[in-house]
Every structure is written in structure tokens, then in C-alpha cells.
C-alpha positions as CSV (number, residue, x, y, z in Angstrom):
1,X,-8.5,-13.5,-14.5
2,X,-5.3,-13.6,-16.5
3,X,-3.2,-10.6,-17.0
4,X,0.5,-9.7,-19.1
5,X,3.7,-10.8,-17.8
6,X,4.5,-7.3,-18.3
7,X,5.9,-5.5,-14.8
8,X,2.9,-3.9,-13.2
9,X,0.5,-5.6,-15.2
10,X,-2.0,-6.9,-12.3
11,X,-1.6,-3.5,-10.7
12,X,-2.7,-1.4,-13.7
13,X,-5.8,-4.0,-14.0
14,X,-6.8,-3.4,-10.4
15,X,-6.3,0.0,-10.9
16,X,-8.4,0.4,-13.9
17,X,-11.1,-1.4,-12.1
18,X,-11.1,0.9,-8.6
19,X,-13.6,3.1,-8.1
20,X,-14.1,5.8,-5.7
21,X,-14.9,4.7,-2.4
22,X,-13.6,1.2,-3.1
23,X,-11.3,-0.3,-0.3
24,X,-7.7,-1.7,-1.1
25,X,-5.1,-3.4,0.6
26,X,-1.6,-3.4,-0.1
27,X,2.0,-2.9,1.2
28,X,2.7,-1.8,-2.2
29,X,3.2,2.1,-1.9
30,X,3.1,2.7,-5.8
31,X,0.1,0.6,-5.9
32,X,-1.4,2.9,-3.2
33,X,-0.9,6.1,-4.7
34,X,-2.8,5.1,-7.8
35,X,-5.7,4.0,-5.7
36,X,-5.6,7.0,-3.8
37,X,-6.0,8.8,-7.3
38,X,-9.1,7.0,-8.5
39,X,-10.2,8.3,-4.6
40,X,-10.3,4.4,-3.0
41,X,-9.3,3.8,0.4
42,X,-6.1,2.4,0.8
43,X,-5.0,0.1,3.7
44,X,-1.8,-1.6,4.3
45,X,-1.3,-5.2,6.0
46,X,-0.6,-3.6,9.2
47,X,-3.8,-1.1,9.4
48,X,-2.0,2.7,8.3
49,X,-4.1,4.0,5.8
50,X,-2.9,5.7,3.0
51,X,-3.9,9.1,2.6
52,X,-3.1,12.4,0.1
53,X,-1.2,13.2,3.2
54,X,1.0,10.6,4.0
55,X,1.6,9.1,0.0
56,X,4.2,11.4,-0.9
57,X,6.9,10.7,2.2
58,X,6.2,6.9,2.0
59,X,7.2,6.7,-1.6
60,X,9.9,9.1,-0.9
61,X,11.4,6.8,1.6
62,X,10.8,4.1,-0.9
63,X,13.3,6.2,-3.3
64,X,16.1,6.5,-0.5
65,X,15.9,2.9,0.4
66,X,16.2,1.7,-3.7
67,X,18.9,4.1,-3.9
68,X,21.2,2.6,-0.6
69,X,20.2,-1.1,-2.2
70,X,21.6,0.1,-5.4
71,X,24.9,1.3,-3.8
72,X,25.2,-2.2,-2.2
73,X,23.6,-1.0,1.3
74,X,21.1,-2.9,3.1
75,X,18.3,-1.3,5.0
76,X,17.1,-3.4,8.1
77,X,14.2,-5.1,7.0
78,X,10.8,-5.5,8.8
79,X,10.6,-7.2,12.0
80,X,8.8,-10.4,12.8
81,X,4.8,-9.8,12.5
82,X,3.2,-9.4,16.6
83,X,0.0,-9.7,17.8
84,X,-0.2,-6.1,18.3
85,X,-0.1,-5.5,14.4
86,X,-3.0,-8.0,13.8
87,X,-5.0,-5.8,16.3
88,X,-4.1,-2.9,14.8
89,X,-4.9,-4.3,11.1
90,X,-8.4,-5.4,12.6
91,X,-9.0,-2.1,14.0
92,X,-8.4,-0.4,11.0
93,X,-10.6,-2.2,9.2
94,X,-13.1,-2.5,11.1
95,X,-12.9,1.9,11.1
96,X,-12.9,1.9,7.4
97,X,-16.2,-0.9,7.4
98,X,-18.1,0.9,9.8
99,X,-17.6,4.2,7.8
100,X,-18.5,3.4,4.5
């Protein structure tokens, strides 16, 4: 598949291509929330699910965290990936599989 060079170009394909009921993973929240709109299941790479409930405060912190960057403040970044994550990812999966 080839999409635009345009900024959120692949995401608006996969978005228009989603449909309800359709699992999706990414650790891109704005990506999430649109999924969540078309009713998919949205997963992140270490196994939280994105919900109606949760969206809201994720992208919220994603608003604080552009707004320190932009005043020259760093936020501490994400830790090195452990084995516990993997298991967790794996488990969360597996939930989701076994549901649908």
C-alpha cells in the first residue's frame, strides 16, 4: 500500500479501514482514540487497552508532556523494555483473542 507524505496520512487510512470489533495496536494515543471511535479494540505494545474510559487522561497527559517539551523541559522517557511487559502484552492479547 502507498499513502501521502502528508502528517497522519497512514493513520487516517487505517482508520478509514477499521471496523467495529477490529483489534489495533499502537502506542500512538491519537491513533487510539479514533479506533476507539469506529468501536475497535485498541491495545498498546505493553498490553493496556484503550478504552472510552481511559482515552481522555492518556491524551491529556500527552498535552502536558508536548507543552513542558515546548518550554524546553524534558519528561523522563520510558524505561528499558522487561520481561514482565512481554508477559503482560501476551496476556493481553491472548484476553482480547479468546473474547472475540
Amino acid at each position: 500500500m502507498t499513502f501521502d507524505k502528508g502528517p497522519d496520512s497512514v493513520d487516517f487510512a487505517l482508520v478509514n479501514r477499521v471496523h467495529p470489533g477490529d483489534l489495533v495496536i499502537t502506542q500512538d494515543y491519537g491513533l487510539a482514540s479514533m479506533c476507539l471511535a469506529r468501536r475497535a479494540r485498541v491495545l498498546n505494545q505493553n498490553g493496556l487497552e484503550y478504552t472510552p474510559e481511559n482515552i481522555d487522561d492518556l491524551l491529556f497527559r500527552r498535552h502536558k508532556n508536548k507543552k513542558l517539551l515546548r518550554a524546553g523541559k524534558h519528561p523522563k522517557g520510558a524505561s528499558k523494555r522487561t520481561k514482565e511487559q512481554d508477559i503482560t502484552y501476551r496476556n493481553a492479547l491472548e484476553r482480547i483473542l479468546q473474547s472475540a
